[in-house]
SERO-270261 format. One line per 5 residues: their letters; for each residue x, y, z of C-alpha. Coordinates in nm, 3 decimals. Layout:
a) X Y Z | ... $
END
This chain:
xxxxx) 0.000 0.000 0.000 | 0.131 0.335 -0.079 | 0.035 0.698 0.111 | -0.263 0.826 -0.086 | -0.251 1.221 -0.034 $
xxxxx) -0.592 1.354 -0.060 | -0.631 1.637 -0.350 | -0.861 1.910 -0.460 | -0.873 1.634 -0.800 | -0.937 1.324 -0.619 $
xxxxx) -1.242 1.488 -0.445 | -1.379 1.646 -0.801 | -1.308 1.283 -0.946 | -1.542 1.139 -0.609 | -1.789 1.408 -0.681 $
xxxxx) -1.822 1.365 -1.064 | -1.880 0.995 -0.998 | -2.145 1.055 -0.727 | -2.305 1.304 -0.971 | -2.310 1.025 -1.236 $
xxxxx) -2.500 0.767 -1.083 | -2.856 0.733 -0.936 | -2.803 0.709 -0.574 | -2.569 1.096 -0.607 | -2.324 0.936 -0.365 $
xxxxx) -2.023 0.778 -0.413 | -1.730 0.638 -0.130 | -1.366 0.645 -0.203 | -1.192 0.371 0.030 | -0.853 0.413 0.173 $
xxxxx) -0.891 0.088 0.337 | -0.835 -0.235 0.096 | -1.088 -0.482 0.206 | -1.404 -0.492 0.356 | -1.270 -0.661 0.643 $
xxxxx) -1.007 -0.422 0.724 | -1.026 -0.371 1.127 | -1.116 0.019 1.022 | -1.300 0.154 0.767 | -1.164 0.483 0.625 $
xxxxx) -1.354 0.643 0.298 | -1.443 1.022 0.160 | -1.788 1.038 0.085 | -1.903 1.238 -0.194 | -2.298 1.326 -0.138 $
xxxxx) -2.445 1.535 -0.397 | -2.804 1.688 -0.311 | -3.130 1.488 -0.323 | -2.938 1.159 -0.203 | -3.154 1.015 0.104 $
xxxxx) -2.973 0.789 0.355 | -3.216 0.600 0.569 | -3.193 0.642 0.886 | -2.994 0.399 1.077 | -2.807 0.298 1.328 $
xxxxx) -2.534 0.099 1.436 | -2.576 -0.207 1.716 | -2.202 -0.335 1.722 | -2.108 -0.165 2.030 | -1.769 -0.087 1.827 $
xxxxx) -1.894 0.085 1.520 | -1.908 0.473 1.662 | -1.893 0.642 1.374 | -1.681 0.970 1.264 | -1.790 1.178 1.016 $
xxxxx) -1.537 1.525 0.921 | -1.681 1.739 0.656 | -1.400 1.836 0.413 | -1.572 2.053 0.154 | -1.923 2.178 0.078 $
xxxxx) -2.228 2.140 0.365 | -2.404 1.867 0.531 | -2.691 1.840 0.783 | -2.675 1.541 1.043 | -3.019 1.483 1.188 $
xxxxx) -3.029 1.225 1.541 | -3.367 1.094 1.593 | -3.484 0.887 1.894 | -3.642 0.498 1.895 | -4.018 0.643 1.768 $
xxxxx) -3.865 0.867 1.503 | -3.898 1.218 1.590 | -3.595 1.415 1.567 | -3.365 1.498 1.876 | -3.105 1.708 1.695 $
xxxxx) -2.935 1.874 1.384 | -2.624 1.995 1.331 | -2.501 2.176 0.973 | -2.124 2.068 0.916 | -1.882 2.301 0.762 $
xxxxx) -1.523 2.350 0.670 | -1.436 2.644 0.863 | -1.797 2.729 1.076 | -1.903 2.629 1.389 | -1.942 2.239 1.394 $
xxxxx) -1.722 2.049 1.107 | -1.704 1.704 1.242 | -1.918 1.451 1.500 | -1.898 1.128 1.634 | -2.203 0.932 1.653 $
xxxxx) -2.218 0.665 1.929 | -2.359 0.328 1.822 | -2.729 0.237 1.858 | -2.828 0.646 1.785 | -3.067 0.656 1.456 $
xxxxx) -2.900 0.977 1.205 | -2.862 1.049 0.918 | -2.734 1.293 0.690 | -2.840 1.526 0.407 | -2.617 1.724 0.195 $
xxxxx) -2.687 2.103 0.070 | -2.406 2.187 -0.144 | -2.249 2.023 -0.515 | -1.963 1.887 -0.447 | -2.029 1.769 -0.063 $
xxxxx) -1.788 1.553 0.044 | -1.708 1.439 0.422 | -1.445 1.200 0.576 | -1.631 0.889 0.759 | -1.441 0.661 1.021 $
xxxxx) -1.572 0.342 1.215 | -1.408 -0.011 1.276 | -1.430 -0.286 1.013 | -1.528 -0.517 0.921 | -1.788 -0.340 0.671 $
xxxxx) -2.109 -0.515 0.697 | -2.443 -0.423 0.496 | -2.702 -0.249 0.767 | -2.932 -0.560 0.912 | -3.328 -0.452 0.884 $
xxxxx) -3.248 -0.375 1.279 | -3.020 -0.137 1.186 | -3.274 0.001 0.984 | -3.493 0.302 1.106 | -3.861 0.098 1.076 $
xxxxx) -4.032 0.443 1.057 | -3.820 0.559 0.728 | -3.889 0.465 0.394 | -3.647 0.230 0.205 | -3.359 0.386 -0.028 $
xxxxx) -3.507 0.402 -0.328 | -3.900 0.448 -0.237 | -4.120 0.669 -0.385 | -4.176 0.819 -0.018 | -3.785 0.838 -0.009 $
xxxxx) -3.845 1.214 -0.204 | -4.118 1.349 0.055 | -3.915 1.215 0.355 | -3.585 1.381 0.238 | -3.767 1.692 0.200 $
xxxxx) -3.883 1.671 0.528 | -3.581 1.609 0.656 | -3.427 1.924 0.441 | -3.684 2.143 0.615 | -3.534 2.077 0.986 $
xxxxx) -3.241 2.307 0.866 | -3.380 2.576 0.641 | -3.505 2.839 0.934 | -3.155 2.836 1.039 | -2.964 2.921 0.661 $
xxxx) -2.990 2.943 0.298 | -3.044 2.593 0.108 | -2.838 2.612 -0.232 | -2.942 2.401 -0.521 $
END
């Protein structure tokens, strides 16, 4: 394995491939297998991706998140579904980072082009189990995914500006 030094390029080239596909996210792993002890990826999250809400059970997956460029919204929820906090992440503002502990339902929405964050939490990678799952979301995918993202959207703009 050689260092990988992480460039203005390499997050347009994570970007442009998150803009190219359905889902408007894309993950650029630094670590080489899925069963690598930690998992260690850039995140490129273009607008209108939803994330179901989720959560993590393994009492060692706390998870990191570090915004590196754009904006991003993380919203907690408790057990029922109603939301407990948000937070707007942000090179250079207030909040830029946070560490979610396992078993908390979040997500996270992304306001700006080019959104990309830094994400941290021990391997192995596993798929989410329908546990993990928030039961009171609609599925990736959905037709309610839309309305629910919106919804979601709507916890931040009283506080600032949405951009397209």
């Amino acid at each position: 394995m050689t260092s990988r030094i992480i460039t203005q390029d390499l997050l347009d080239q994570v970007t442009a491939q998150a803009k190219s596909i359905e889902r408007k996210r894309k993950n650029f792993n630094f670590h080489n297998l899925d069963d690598a002890p930690c998992n260690r990826l850039l995140n490129a999250m273009e607008p209108g991706s939803y994330i179901r809400p989720h959560r993590h059970l393994d009492p060692n997956k706390d998870e990191s998140l570090i915004i590196v460029r754009g904006r991003m919204g993380i919203i907690f929820f408790d057990d029922a579904g109603s939301v407990t906090g948000t937070t707007l992440l942000s090179p250079g503002a207030g909040a830029i980072g946070v560490n979610v502990p396992h078993g908390e339902f979040h997500t996270v929405v992304s306001f700006d082009s080019g959104t990309v964050f830094f994400e941290s939490k021990a391997g192995p990678y596993r798929p989410l189990t329908e546990e993990e799952k928030a039961p009171w979301a609609p599925p990736e995918g959905s037709e309610e995914a839309g309305r629910y993202l919106s919804n979601l959207v709507i916890q931040f703009t009283t506080n600032f500006p949405v951009q397209p």
